[in-house]
C-alpha positions, 0 to 999 in steps of 0.5 A: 427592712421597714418601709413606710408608705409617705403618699403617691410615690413617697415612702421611707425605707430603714435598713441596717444601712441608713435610711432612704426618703423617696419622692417625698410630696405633699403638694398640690403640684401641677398647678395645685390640680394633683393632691396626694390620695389620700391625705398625707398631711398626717405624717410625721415629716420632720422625722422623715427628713432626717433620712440618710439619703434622700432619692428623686426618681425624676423631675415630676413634680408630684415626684419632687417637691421643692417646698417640701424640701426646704421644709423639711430635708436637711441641706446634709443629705446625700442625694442619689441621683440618676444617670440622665443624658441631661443635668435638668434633675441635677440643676433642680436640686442643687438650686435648692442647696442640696450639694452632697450628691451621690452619682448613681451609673446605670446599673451600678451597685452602691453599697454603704456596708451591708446595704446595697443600693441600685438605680436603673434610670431610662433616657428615652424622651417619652419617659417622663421628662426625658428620663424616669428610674428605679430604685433597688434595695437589698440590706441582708434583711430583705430586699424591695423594689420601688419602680414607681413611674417607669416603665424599663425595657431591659429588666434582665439587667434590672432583675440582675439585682435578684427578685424583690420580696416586695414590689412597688409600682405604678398601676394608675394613670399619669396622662390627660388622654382623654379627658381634656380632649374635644370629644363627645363624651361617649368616645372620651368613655370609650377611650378612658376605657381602653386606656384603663385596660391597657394601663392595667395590662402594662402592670400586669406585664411587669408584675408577672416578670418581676415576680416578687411574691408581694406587690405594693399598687402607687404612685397614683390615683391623684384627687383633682379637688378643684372644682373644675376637675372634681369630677376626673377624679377616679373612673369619672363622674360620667366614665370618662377618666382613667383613674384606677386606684391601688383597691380596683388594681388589687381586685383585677390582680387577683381576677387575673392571677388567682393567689398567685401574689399577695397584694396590699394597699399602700396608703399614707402610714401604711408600714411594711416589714421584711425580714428574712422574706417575710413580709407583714404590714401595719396601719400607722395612721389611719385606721382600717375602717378610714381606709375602707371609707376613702376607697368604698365611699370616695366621692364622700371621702374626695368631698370632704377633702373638697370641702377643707382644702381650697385654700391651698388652691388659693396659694397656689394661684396667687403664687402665678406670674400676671398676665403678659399682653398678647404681643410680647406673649408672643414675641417672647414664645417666637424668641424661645421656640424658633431657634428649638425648632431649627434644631428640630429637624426630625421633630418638624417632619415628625409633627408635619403641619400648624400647631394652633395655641390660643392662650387668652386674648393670644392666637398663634400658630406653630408651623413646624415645617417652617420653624416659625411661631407667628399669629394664627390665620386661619392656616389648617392645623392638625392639632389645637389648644386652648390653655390660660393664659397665667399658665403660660405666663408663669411658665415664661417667668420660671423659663419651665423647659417642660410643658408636660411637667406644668400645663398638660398634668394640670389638665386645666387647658384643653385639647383637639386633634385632626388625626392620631396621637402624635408623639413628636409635638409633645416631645417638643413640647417637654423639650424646650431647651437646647439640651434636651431637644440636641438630646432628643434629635440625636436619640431619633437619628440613632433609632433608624432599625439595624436590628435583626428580625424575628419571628412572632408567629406567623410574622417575621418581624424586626426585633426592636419596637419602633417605639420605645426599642422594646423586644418584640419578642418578649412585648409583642403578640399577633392576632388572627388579623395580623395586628401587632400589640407591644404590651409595654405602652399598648401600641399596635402595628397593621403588619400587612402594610407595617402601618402604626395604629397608635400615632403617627410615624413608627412604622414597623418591617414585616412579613409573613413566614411563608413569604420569607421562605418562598424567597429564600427558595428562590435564592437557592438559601 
């Protein structure tokens, strides 16, 4: 088996069964704020569209890349698709031609003679755009996994597959939290801060269940080479951002787990090798002095990039739909979003108050508890935006069911909030459609906790994560103060009053040990 390293998340894999192109993208996505690091343009694209099999793990765009696509991926190819609640993926990818698709069941193994491939799709609507997946492939030769983005609960069903030789996953961030927010700048350090932690202790989690005995960091950190967020790019330029790179993880991997895995770096032409276990890789592309340069001296590196690439951002612009005038902005937000919002029942109490989005010349409001868009007046709101209005006017064009997917990852808007993180506005706001959010209404309506309890600590506690359905007693931990931390997306819970320290909503059911025994003694059990 041979993988080679295309940018971000992209790479190609020859086995003796054909060859797989993944999450191919040069870019830039979100409009034209991410470009790949480093520079992937050096590649060898025409032959890496002739693969056998071409798999999108989710819709991203600094995943699937359209124009890409047309370029250079024959129409012929067959097509891995995951099995997701809602066909938006499948949509996607048929409208640009591609026919021949290979349906990939949850947990099912495809084989194509002695190649044997396995994709593991998640469907809750806080992965990726309702829906992100794994890739899984064993030749007889060797076997690897690719999970770039996501982040399973079940990886006992995961690792049915055996353990990977060679594992490739996400360790930066993919996230606008905390940069575009209206903090002082010594909480947005803080916050990047912790968010970089537990970024790193989510891999970490993984690296550790998963593993294999070679770990492959990507998928990530993006370069911001707009003059506007140059200075995002990594840590920050005054430590208010959150962009590890695949070196910084190495380094930390290696301080939290001495020898205890073999890390490599993952850049564009990198080429690894596998047979029989073993597992050595080689430079195609740059040379090990270049990739000492764009790790050890980024800023001149991300500087140069700067300096030769605005006219992609200039594309990019003018591929923008014109400005719409505020009223008919408005009506057609109101004519969108009011019937979503009706379906929206848990959703509404969920966000529980005015949402206030100011784009351009435009001010409105939307009260969630009454499902009604209508001009701003003054109302309180609990949270605040102010985006451009070409961003929005081109996401009313193209009908983009997913803002997450277009303006958030942009971070070209900005941001304020009365209170915590509330994941049911940006649920809504990457759910509009009527498929997704009858999806997402009756995922919510589903998680109300049957589960059994268990015991964590000195805590009986219910098994299930309110979050995200995690097992708690294989992601949880209490500290002394009875503070609950689920490792999979570092949310905590105050277990004396089942109170949810991350966001609003989510509360958890527990007690002490000691006072489920008493009662048990009371009740003769």
């Amino acid at each position: 088996m041979r993988i080679t390293a295309l940018g971000h998340a992209g790479m190609f894999i020859e086995t003796r069964g054909g060859t797989i192109l993944c999450d191919p993208v040069l870019g830039p996505s979100f409009f034209g704020s991410w470009f790949p690091f480093p520079d992937n343009r050096g590649l060898d694209w025409e032959r890496f569209g002739k693969a056998d099999f071409l798999y999108i793990s989710h819709r991203h765009r600094d995943h699937f890349d359209p124009a890409l696509l047309e370029r250079y991926v024959s129409k012929d190819i067959e097509v891995l698709l995951p099995e997701y609640p809602v066909d938006d993926l499948e949509q996607d990818i048929r409208a640009l031609g591609y026919n021949n698709i290979t349906y990939a069941p949850a947990g099912e193994v495809i084989e194509r003679g002695e190649l044997k491939i396995m994709v593991t799709p998640l469907r809750a609507p806080s992965d990726g755009p309702i829906g992100d997946s794994s890739l899984s492939v064993d030749d007889g030769t060797g076997s690897m996994l690719n999970q770039n983005d996501s982040h399973p609960l079940d990886l006992e069903a995961l690792l049915d597959f055996g353990t990977p030789d060679a594992y490739f996953t996400q360790t930066s961030g993919a996230i606008w939290w905390p940069m575009v927010y209206d903090l002082p700048l010594d909480a947005k350090q803080n916050f990047a801060r912790l968010k970089r932690e537990a970024q790193n202790k989510r891999a970490m989690f993984y690296i550790e269940k998963v593993g294999a005995p070679h770990v492959f960091p990507m998928a990530g950190p993006p370069m911001f080479l707009r003059d506007d967020l140059f200075d995002f790019n990594g840590f920050g330029k005054n430590g208010e951002s959150i962009f590890t790179d695949s070196k910084q993880f190495l380094e930390h991997m290696e301080e939290q787990a001495p020898g205890k895995y073999q890390g490599h770096l993952f850049v564009p032409g990198t080429v690894v090798d596998i047979i029989d276990g073993e597992v050595t890789t080689s430079q195609s592309l740059y040379t090990d002095d270049e990739i000492a340069h764009m790790f050890d001296n980024k800023w001149d590196y991300l500087e140069s990039q700067r300096a030769t690439r605005q006219q992609e951002i200039q594309d990019e612009i003018a591929t923008r739909a014109d400005v719409i005038p505020p009223a008919e902005m408005l009506a057609a937000i109101k004519a969108w979003w009011e019937p979503l919002l009706k379906k929206s029942r848990t959703i509404r109490l969920g966000v529980g108050g005015n949402v206030r989005f100011r784009i351009g010349d435009l001010d409105m409001v939307v009260d969630f508890p009454r499902a009604k868009v209508r001009e701003y007046d003054g109302e309180e709101c609990i949270y605040w935006y102010t985006i451009p209005a070409d961003l929005v006017s081109t996401n009313i064009r193209d009908h983009e069911i997913d803002w997450s997917n277009s303006i958030f990852l942009s971070m070209q808007f900005s941001v304020g909030r009365s209170g915590k993180f509330n994941e049911f506005l940006t649920t809504f706001l990457k759910c509009l459609s009527v498929d997704r959010i009858e999806y997402v209404e009756n995922w919510y309506s589903e998680q109300t906790d049957q589960t059994e309890d268990a015991e964590i600590g000195d805590w009986v506690v219910q098994r299930r994560c309110p979050h995200l359905r995690a097992d708690l007693t294989k992601t949880g931990k209490v500290d002394e103060d009875g503070i609950l931390t689920c490792s999979m997306h570092d949310w905590k819970w105050d277990l004396k009053t089942g109170k949810c320290l991350s966001t609003t909503g989510h509360a958890i059911r527990a007690t002490k040990v000691d006072e489920v025994t008493d009662a048990a003694m009371r009740l003769g059990v």
